[in-house]
TISEBA-845313 format. One line per field, with one value per atom (N, C-alpha, C, CB): residue in one letter; atom name; x negated, y negated, z negated. Coordinates in Angstrom, 3 decimals, padded with zeros to 6 digits. Glycine has a CB too. Example, Ala and Ser with C-alpha at 12.3 -4.5 7.8 and 13.67 -1.06 7.14 Angstrom:
2
residuo	a; a; a; a; s; s; s; s
atomo	N; CA; C; CB; N; CA; C; CB
px	-013.190; -012.300; -013.200; -011.308; -012.850; -013.670; -012.900; -014.084
py	005.690; 004.500; 003.300; 004.473; 002.250; 001.060; -000.030; 000.598
pz	-007.800; -007.800; -007.800; -009.046; -007.080; -007.140; -007.870; -005.725
! end
This chain:
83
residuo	x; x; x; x; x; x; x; x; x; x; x; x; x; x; x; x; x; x; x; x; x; x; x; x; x; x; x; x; x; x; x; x; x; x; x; x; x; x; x; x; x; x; x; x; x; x; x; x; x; x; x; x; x; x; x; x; x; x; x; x; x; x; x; x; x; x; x; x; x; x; x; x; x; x; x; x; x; x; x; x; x; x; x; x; x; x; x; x; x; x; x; x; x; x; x; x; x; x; x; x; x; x; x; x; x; x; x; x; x; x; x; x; x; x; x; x; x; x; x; x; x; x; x; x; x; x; x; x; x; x; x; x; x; x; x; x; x; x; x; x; x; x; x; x; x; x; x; x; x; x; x; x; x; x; x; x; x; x; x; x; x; x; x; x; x; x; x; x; x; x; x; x; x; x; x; x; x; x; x; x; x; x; x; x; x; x; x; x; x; x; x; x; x; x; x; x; x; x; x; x; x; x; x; x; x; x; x; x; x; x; x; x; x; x; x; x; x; x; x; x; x; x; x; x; x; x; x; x; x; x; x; x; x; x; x; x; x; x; x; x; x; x; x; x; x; x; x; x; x; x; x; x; x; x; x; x; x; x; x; x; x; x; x; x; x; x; x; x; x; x; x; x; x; x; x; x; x; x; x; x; x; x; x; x; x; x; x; x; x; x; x; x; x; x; x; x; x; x; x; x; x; x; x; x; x; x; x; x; x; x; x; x; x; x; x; x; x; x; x; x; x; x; x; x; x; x; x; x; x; x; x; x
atomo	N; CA; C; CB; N; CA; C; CB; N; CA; C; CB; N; CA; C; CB; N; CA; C; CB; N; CA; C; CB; N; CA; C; CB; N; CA; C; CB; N; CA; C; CB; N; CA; C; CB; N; CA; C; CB; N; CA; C; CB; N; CA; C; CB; N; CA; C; CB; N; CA; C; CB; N; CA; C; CB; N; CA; C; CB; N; CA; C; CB; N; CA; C; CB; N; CA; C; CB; N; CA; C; CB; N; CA; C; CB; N; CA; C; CB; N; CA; C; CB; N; CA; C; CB; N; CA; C; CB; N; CA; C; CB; N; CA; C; CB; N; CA; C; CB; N; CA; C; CB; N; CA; C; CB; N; CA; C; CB; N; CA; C; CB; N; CA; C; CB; N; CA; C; CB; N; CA; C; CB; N; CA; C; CB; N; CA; C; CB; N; CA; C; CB; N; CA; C; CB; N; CA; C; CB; N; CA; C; CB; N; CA; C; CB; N; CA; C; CB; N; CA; C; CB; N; CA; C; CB; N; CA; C; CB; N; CA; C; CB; N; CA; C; CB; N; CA; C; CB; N; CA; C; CB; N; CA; C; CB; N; CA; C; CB; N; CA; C; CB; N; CA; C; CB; N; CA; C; CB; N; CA; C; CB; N; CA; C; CB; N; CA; C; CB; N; CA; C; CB; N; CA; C; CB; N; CA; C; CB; N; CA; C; CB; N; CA; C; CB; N; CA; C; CB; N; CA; C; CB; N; CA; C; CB; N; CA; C; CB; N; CA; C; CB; N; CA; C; CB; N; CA; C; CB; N; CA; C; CB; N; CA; C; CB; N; CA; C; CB; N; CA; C; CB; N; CA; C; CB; N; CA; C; CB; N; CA; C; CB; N; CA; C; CB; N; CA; C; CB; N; CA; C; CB; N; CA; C; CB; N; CA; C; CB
px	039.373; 039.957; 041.482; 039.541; 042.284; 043.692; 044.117; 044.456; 043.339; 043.409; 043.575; 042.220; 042.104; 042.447; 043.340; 041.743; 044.365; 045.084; 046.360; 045.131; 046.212; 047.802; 047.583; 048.478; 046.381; 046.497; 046.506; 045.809; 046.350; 046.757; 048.112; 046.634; 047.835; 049.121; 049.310; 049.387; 048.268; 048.178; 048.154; 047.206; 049.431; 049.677; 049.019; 050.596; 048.470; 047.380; 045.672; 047.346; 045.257; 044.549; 045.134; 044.220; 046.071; 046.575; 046.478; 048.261; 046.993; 046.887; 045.441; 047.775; 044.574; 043.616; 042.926; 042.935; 042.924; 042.165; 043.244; 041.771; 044.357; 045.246; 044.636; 047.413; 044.199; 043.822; 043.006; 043.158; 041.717; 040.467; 040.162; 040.067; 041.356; 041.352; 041.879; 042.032; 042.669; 043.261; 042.165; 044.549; 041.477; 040.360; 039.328; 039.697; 039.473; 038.330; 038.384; 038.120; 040.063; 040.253; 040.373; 041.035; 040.284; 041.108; 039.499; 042.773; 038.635; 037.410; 036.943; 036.979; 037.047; 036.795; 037.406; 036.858; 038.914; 039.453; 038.660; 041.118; 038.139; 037.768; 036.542; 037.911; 035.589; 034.331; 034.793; 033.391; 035.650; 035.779; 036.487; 036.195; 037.491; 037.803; 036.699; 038.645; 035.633; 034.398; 033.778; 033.298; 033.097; 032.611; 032.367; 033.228; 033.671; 034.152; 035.359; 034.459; 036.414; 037.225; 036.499; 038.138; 035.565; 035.158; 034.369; 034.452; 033.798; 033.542; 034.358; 033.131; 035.415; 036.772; 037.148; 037.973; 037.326; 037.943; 037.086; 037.477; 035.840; 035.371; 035.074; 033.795; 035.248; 035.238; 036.578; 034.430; 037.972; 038.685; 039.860; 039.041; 041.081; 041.689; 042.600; 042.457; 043.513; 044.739; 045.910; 045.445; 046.236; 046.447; 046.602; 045.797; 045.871; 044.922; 045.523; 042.565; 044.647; 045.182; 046.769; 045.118; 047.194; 048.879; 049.619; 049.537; 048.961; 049.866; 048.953; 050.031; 047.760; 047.453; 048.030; 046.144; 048.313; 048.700; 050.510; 048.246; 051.303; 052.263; 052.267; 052.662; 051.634; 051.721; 051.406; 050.464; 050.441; 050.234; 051.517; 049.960; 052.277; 053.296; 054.307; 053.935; 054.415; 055.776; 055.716; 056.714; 054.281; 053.493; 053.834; 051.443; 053.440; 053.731; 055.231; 053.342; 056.014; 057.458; 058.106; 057.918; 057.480; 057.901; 057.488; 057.620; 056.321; 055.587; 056.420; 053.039; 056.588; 056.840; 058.327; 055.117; 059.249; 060.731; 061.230; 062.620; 060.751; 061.459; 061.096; 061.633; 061.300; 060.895; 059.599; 061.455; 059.209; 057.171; 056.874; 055.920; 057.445; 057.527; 057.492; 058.341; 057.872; 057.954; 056.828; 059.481; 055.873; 054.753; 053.982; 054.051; 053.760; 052.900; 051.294; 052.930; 050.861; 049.525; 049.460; 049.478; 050.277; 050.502; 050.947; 051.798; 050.601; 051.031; 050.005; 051.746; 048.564; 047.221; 047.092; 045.838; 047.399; 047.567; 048.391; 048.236; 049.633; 050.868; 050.028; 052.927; 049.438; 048.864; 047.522; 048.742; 046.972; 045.411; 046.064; 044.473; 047.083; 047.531; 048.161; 048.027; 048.055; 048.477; 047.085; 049.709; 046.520; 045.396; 044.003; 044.999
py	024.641; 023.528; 023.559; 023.565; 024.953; 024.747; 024.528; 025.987; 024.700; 024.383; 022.801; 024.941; 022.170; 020.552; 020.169; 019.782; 020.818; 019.838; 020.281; 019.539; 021.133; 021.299; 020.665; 022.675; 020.097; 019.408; 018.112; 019.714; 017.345; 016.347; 015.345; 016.664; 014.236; 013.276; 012.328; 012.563; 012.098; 011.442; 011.960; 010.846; 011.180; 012.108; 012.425; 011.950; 011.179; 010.936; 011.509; 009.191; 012.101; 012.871; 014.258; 012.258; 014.516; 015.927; 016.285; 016.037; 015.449; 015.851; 015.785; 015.349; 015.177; 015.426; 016.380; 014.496; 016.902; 017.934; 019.226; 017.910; 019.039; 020.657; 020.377; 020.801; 019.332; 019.307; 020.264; 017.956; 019.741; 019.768; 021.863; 018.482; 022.128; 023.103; 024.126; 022.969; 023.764; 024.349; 024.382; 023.475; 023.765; 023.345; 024.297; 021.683; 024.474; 025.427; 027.033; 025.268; 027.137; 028.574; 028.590; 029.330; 027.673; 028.132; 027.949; 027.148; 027.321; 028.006; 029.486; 027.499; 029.614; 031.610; 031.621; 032.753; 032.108; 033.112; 032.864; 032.966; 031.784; 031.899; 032.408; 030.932; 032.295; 032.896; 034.567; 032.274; 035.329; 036.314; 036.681; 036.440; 035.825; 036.370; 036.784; 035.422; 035.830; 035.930; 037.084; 034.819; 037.486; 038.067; 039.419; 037.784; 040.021; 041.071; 041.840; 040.794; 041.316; 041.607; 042.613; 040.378; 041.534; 042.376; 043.732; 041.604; 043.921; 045.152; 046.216; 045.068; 045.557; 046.591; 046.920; 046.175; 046.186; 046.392; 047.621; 044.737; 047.689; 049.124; 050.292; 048.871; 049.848; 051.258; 051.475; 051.467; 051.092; 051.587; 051.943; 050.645; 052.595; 053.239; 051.881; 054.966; 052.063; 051.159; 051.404; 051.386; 052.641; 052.979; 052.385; 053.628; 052.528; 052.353; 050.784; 052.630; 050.174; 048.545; 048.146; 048.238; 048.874; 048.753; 049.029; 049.702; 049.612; 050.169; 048.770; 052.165; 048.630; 047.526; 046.351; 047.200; 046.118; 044.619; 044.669; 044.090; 045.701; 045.807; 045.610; 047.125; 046.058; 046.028; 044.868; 047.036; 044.190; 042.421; 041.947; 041.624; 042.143; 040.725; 041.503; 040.371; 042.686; 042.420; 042.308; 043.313; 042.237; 041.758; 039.721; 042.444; 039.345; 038.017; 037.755; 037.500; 038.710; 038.700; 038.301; 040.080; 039.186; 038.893; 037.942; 039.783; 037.459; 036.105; 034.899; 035.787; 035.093; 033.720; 034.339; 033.418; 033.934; 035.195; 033.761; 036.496; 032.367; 031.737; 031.373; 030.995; 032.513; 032.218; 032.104; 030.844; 033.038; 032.753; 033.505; 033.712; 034.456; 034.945; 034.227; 035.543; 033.037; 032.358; 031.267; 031.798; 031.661; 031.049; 030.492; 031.858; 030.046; 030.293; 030.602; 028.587; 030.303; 030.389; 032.400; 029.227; 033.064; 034.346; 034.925; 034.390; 034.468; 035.123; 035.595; 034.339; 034.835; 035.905; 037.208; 035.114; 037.262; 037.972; 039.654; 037.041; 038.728; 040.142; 040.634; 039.653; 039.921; 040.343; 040.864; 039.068; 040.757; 041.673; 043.337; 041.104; 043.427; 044.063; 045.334; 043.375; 045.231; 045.963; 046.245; 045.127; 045.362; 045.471; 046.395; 044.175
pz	004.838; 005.556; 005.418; 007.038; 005.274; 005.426; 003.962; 006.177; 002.991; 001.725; 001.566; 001.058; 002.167; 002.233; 002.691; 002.787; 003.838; 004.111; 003.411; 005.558; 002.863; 002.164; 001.246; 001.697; 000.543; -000.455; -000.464; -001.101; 001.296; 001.635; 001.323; 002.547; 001.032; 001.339; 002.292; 000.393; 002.429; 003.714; 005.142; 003.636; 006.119; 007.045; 008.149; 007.375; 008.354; 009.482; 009.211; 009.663; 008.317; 007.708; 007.480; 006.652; 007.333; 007.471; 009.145; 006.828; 010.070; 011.020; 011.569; 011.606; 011.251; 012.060; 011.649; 012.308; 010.242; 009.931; 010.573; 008.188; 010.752; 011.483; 012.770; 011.631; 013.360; 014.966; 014.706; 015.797; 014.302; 014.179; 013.916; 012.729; 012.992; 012.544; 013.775; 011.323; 014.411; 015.666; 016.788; 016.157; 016.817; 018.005; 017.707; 017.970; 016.222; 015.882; 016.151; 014.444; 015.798; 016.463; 017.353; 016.260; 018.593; 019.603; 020.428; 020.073; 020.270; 020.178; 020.010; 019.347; 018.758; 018.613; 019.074; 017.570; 019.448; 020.362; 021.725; 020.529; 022.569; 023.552; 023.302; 024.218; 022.527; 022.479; 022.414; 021.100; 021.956; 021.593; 022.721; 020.399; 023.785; 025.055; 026.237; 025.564; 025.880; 026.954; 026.735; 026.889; 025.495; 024.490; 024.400; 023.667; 023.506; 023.220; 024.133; 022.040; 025.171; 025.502; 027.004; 025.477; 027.481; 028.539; 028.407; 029.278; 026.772; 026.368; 026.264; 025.451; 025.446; 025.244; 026.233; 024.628; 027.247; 029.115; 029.600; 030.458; 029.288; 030.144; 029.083; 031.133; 027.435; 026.828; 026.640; 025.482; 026.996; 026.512; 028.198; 025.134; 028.036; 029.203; 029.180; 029.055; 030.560; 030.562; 029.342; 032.013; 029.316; 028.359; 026.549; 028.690; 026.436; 024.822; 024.991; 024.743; 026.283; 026.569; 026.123; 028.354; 027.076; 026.990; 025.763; 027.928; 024.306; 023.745; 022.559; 023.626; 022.892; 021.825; 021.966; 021.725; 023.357; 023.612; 023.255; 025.542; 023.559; 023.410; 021.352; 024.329; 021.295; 019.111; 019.154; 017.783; 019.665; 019.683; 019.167; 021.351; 020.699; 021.175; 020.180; 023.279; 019.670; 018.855; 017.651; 018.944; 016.817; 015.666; 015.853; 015.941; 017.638; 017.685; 017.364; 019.002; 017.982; 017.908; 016.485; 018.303; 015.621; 014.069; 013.385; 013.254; 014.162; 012.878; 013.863; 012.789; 015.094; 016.173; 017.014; 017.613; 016.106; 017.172; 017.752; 015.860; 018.293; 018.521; 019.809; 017.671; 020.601; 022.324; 022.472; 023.026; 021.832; 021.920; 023.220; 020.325; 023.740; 024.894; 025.821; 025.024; 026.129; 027.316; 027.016; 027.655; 026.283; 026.072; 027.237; 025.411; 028.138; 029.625; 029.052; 030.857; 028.020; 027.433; 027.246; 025.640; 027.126; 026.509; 028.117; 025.032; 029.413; 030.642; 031.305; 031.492; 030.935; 031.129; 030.261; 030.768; 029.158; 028.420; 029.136; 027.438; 029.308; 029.628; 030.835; 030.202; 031.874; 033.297; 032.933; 034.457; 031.858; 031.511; 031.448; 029.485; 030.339; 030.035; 030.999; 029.440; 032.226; 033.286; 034.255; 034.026; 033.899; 034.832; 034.677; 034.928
! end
């Protein structure tokens, strides 16, 4: 799909296939928040938590350095992360 649309010219067809394409991940990640996360939550320590989520956000830091931090979508995230 991200192939088609880079090979798009048309703009209004580019965008609906990036919607469409965004809707789709943002799907899995929620299937995989329901999923898998509440597994990881009781096999793994706070710990382990804190040092993965911390490599996350500064892995996010380098691909997204333009105030991705003040994300409000990424504030369940920082508060799992302690919990």
């Amino acid at each position: 799909m991200i192939d088609e649309a880079k090979r798009s010219d048309d703009v209004e067809k580019w965008s609906a296939q990036v919607k469409v394409l965004a809707e789709l991940v943002e799907h899995h990640m929620e299937e995989e928040e329901q999923e898998m996360l509440p597994d990881f939550r009781k096999a793994s320590d706070g710990e382990e938590r804190e040092r993965l989520g911390e490599a996350f956000l500064a892995e996010k830091r380098n691909v997204l350095p333009d105030g991705s931090e003040k994300n409000p979508r990424l504030q369940p995230l920082r508060q799992n992360l302690h919990s």
